[in-house]
N, C-alpha and C positions, 0 to 999 in steps of 0.2 A: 832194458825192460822197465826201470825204474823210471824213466824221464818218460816214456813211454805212458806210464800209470800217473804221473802225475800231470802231463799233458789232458788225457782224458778226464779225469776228475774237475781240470780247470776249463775244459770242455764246458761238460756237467754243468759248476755251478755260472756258468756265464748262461748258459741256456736256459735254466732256471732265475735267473738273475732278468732276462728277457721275457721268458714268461709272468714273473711278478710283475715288471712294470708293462705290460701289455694290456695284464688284468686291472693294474691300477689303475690305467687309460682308460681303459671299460666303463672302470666305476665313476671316474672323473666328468666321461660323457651322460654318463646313464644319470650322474646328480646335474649334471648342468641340462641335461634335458627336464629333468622332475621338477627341478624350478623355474627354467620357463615354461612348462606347462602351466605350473599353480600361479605365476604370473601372471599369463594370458588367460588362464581361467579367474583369477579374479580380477582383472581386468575388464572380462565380460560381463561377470557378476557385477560389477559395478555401474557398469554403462546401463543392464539392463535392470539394478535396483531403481538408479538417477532416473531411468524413464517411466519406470510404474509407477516412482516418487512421485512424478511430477505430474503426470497423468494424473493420481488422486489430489494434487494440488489445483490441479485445475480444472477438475470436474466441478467443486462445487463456482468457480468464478463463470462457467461457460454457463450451467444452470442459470445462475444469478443473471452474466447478458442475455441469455434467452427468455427466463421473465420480465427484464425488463423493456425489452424489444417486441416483445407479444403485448406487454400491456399500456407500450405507447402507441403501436400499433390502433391497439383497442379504445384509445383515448384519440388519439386524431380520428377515428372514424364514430365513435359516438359523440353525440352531442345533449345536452339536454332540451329536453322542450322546452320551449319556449311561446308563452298565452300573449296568441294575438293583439291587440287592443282592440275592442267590440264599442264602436259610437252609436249610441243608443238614436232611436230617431226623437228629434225633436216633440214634442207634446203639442207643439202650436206653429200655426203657418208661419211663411217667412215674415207676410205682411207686420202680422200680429206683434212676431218676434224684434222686426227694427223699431215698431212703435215703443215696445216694452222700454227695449235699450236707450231709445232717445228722452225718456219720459223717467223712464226710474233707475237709469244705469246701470243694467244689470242684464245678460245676456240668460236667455233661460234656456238650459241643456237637456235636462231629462225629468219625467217622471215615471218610476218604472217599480214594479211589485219588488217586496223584497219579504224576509222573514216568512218564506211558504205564503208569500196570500196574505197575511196579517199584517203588515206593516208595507207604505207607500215611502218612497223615498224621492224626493225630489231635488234637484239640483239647479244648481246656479253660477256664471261668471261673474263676479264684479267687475263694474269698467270705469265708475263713478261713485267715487265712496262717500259722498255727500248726495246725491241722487238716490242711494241705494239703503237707505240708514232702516227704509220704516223695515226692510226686510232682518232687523236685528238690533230693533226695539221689543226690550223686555216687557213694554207694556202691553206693546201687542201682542194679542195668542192669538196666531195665524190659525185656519183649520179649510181642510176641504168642504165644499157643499156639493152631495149628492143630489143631482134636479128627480132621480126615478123615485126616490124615497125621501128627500127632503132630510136626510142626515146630515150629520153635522161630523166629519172627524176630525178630533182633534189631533196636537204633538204629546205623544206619551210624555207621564214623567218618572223619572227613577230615583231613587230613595238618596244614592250616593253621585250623582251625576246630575241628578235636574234633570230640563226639557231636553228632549231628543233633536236639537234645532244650536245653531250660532249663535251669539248674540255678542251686542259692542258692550257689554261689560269689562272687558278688556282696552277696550280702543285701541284694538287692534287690528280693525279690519283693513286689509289691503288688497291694493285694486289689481286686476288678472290675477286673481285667484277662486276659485270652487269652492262654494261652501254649500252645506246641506240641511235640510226641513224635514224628519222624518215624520209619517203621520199615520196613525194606526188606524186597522182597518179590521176591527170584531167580524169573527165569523165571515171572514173573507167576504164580506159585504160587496164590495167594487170588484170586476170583471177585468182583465183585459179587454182593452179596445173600447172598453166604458169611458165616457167626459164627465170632468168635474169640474168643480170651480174653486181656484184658490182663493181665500178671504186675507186680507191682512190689513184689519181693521176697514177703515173707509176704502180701501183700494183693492180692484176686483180682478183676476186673470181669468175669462170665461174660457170654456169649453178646451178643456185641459186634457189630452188623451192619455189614456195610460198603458205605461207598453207592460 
């Protein structure tokens, strides 16, 4: 009966003995699952911090190429304007014109209103800078003659500048180049489409149209 009870008690704790590490097993799986979950959960958390990271990292660069591709855009399709060049017409026929230039070398381009109406502006090519002197001789004071009124206008002068005109006080006039005679015109005296006459000194350019 003795071997008997102590058989079963050895039973017992073998069975129990089976049961702890069964449970230990349990617990062994149950931790080795809880840490690969928080693995693979911060695993994911990672992936998906790295991508919203970077998303806000590159929000503002995508901005930045998208203004600057909107505003090249905007640049190859604008342009600025850009002012014509407008040649005035002539003041005098062609005839008139090749006599001028053979005679006093000097090619005559425009005379055309300027200053609202008050002031004539006339222009000129050099071609002959020895032909062309009397037009910038300081002795000379060039002036329009009005034929309907027998006016006389002169080249203004200004306090800090002088006469409104070139002159070879420099001796520096040179040849193909534009130089100008401004000449004033009180109370818008002279019209458009009206003739004058340039004086410069002894030498006369008749019927001078004015654009």
């Amino acid at each position: 009966m003795r071997n008997t009870s102590i058989s079963n008690n050895s039973l017992e704790s073998f069975d129990e003995l089976d049961a702890v590490k069964m449970e230990m097993a349990r617990d062994r799986r149950a931790v080795i699952l809880v840490v690969m979950l928080s693995f693979l959960c911060g695993l994911t958390f990672g992936i998906l911090s790295s991508s919203v990271f970077a998303d806000e990292v590159n929000k503002p660069m995508m901005k930045d190429q998208a203004a600057e591709e909107v505003k090249t855009k905007s640049e190859a399709k604008w342009k600025p304007p850009v002012a014509q060049p407008v040649k005035a017409p002539s003041p005098i026929d062609s005839e008139q014109s090749k006599k001028i230039m053979e005679e006093r070398g000097v090619e005559i381009l425009s005379l055309q209103m300027t200053a609202a109406g008050y002031m004539m502006d006339f222009r000129f090519r050099v071609l002959d800078v020895d032909k062309a002197k009397i037009f910038f001789d300081q002795k000379v004071k060039p002036y329009l003659h009005v034929s309907k009124s027998n006016a006389k206008l002169p080249v203004p002068m200004a306090a800090k500048v002088g006469a409104f005109r070139a002159t070879d006080r420099g001796k520096n006039i040179k040849p193909n180049k534009i130089y100008y005679i401004v000449f004033g015109n009180p109370d818008a005296h002279v019209k458009r489409g009206e003739k004058v006459t340039l004086v410069l000194g002894d030498y006369k350019i008749e019927d001078m149209m004015v654009n």
